[in-house]
N, C-alpha and C positions, 0 to 999 in steps of 0.2 A: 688839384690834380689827383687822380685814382691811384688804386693802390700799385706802388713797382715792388715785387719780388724777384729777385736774382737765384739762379741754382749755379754752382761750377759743373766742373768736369764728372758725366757720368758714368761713360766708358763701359758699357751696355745693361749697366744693373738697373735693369726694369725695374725690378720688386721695389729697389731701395727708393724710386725714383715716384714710383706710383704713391707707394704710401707716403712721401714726404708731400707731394700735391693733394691727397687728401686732408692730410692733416692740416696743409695752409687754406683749407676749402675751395682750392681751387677747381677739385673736379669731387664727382661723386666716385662710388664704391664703383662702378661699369666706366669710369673715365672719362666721361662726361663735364663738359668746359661748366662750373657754377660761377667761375669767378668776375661775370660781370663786364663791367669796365674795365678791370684791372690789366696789366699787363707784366707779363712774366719772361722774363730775359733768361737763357740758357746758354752761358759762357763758351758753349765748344768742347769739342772733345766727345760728342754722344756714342761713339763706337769704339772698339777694341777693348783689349784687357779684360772686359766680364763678358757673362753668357749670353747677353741677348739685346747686343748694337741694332741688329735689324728692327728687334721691337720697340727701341727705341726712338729710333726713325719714325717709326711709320706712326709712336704715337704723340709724338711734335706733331707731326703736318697734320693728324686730327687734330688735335689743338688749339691747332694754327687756324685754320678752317672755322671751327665751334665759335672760337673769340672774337674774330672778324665778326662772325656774324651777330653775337651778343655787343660787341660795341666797346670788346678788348682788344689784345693782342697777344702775339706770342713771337717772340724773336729768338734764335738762335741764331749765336753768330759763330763763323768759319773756327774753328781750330786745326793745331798742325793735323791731328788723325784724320780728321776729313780731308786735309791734303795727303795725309800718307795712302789712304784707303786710293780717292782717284789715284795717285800716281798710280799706284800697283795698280788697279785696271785697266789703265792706259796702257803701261809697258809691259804687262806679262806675258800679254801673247808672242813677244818676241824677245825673250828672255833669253832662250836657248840658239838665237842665231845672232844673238849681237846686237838688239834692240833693245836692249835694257842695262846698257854697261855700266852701269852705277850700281844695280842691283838693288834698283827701288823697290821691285817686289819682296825681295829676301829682307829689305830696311823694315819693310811694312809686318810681314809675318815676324819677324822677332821682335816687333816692340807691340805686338799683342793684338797681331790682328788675325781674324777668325773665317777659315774659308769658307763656312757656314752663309755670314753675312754678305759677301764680295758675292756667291754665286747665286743669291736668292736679289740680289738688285736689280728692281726693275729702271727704264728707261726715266720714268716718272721721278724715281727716286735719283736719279744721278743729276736732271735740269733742276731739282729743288735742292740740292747738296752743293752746283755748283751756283748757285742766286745767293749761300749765305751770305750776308756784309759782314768784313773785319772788324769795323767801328760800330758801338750805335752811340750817340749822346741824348739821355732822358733827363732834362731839365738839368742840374747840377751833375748829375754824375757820369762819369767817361767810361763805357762799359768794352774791354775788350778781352780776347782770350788769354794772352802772354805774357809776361813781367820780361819783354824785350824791348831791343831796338827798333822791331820789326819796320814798325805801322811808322815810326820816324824816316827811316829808311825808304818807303814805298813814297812818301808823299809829304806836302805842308797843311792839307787840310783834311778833313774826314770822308768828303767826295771821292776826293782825288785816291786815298788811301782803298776805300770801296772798290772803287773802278780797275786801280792797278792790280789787286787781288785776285779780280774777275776775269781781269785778261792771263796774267799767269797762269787760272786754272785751264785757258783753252790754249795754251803754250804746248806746241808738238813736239819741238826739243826737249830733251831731259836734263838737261844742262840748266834750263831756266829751273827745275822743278828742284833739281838737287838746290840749288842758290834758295828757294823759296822755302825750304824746308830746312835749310842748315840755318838761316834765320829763324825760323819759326820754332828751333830745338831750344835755342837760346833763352834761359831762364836767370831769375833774378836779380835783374837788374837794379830794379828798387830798394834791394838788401846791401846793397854795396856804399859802400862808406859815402859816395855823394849820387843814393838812392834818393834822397829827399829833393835832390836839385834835380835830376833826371826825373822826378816825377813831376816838378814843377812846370820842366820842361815841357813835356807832352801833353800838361794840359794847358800850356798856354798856346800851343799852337794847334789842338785838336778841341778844347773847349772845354767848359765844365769848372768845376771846384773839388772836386775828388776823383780818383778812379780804381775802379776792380776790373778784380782780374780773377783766373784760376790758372790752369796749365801747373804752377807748383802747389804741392800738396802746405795745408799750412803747420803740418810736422816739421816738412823741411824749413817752412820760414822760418820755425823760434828755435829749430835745431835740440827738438824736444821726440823721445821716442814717438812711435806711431801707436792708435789709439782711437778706440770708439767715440771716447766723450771730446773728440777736436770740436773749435767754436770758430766763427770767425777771425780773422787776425786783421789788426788797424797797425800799419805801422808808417814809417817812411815821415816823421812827422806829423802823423793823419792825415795824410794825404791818399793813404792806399788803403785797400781793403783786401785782402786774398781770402779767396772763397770756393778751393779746391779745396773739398772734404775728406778725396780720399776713397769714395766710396765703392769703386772698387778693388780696393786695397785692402783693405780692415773690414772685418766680421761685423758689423752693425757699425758701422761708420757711415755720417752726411749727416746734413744738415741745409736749409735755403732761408734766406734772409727777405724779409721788407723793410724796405726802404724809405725815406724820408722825401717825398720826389717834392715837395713845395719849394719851387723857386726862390734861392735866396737865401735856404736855411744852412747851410754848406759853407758860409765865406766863414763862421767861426770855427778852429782849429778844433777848438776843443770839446764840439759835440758829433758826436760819432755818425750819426743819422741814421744807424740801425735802430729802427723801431720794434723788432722782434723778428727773432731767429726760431725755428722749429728745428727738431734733433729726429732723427731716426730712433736712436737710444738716450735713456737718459738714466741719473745715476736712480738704479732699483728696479730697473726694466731687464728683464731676462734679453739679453743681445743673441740667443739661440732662435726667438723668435720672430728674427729682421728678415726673413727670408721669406715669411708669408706677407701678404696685404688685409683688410680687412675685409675686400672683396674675397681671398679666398678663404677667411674663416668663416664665412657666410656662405653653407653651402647650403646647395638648394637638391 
């Protein structure tokens, strides 16, 4: 099987984002798909809290597009922002008459969303925002956005999880939206004293031999200060992998992982199947200079 890299949550930091894909050679210095065969999963969360969600977007679905045609792929799967973002543009236009009683759009702008991004959205951009899947499964590994109940809750299989997702997003109440989102807020599950049985659970009825996730930063899994040089976290038994880096939180923070995708490799506990992780920063790296790319030190 070809190469599978994971990124977690990017939360619109382009720069940190671009240069973490060069460096996996995934694209060149102009972003351009090199990576082949391979296939690269992006956990959710592409928008709010850093400067440039819109850029972000638009440079998945190039991507996405580039790899297809090379004889890869590119997955991004739904996270809560992405349902925070739709809701707020569903309900805003009637915020001020009572079309928005829950005050989706006020949820959405104070947890880092950017009126920047919301008003440059094209139609284009909102039928490929609402197409992401909650689930994917690549050979052993269970790939979703949350360390929640969520995807249990929605469904007993990954289809069905998929589907229920899809239709919530075209839900005209806001009642459904608020329910979809107060689950989707809900974090670490996997850390809680019977995290290791609850992740058992999930993958015996969604499939696989491990599963990652992001949505929690993985400062907060080891309850360890916040920090440039954060790495993957394996816990829950190894059974879980959390791969929110954080990146737009911390000044030269992130990091994306490749993965062991050979069928089979996964049923032993005790091998991690992280094949190699790339860092934004690393220790002796000036972390003031995370803010360019290699494309823009190449100026022409």
């Amino acid at each position: 099987m070809s190469d599978l890299w994971v990124v977690g949550d990017v939360h619109g930091a382009l720069g940190s984002l671009r240069t973490l894909l060069q460096r996996a050679r995934l694209t060149d210095f102009e972003d351009h798909w090199l990576g082949d065969g391979a296939t690269l999963v992006l956990l959710g969360d592409l928008m709010d809290r850093g400067p440039d969600g819109l850029g972000v977007l638009r440079l998945v679905q190039r991507l996405e597009a580039q790899a297809q045609q090379a004889g890869g792929q590119v997955i991004s799967l739904l996270g809560n922002h992405e349902v925070m973002m739709l809701a707020a543009l569903r309900f805003r236009g009637g915020r001020r008459v009572g079309g928005d009683p829950y005050g989706l759009y006020t949820y959405w702008k104070e947890n880092g969303g950017r009126l920047r991004d919301l008003s440059q959205l094209e139609p284009t951009d909102l039928e490929w925002l609402e197409a992401r899947p909650a689930m994917h499964l690549h050979g052993d590994w269970l790939l979703l956005h949350a360390d929640s109940r969520l995807y249990l809750r929605l469904g007993d299989s990954l289809p069905r999880v998929n589907e229920l997702a899809a239709a919530m997003l075209r839900a005209r109440t806001p009642e459904t939206w608020v329910d979809f989102l107060n689950a989707f807020a809900e974090r670490e599950l996997y850390s809680a004293a019977d995290g290791q049985e609850q992740a058992a659970e999930t993958l015996r009825v969604f499939g696989g031999h491990r599963l990652v996730h992001g949505h929690t930063p993985v400062f907060v899994l080891r309850g360890t200060p916040a920090g440039p040089l954060m790495s993957p976290h394996r816990y829950a038994g190894g059974l879980v992998l959390g791969l929110d880096s954080a990146m737009a939180y911390q000044q030269g923070s992130g990091f994306m992982v490749r993965l062991d995708a050979d069928a089979g490799c996964l049923d032993r506990t005790e091998y991690s199947g992280v094949l190699e992780t790339v860092y934004l920063s690393e220790q002796g790296v000036d972390v003031a200079l995370t803010g360019t790319t290699p494309a823009d030190r190449f100026r022409r």
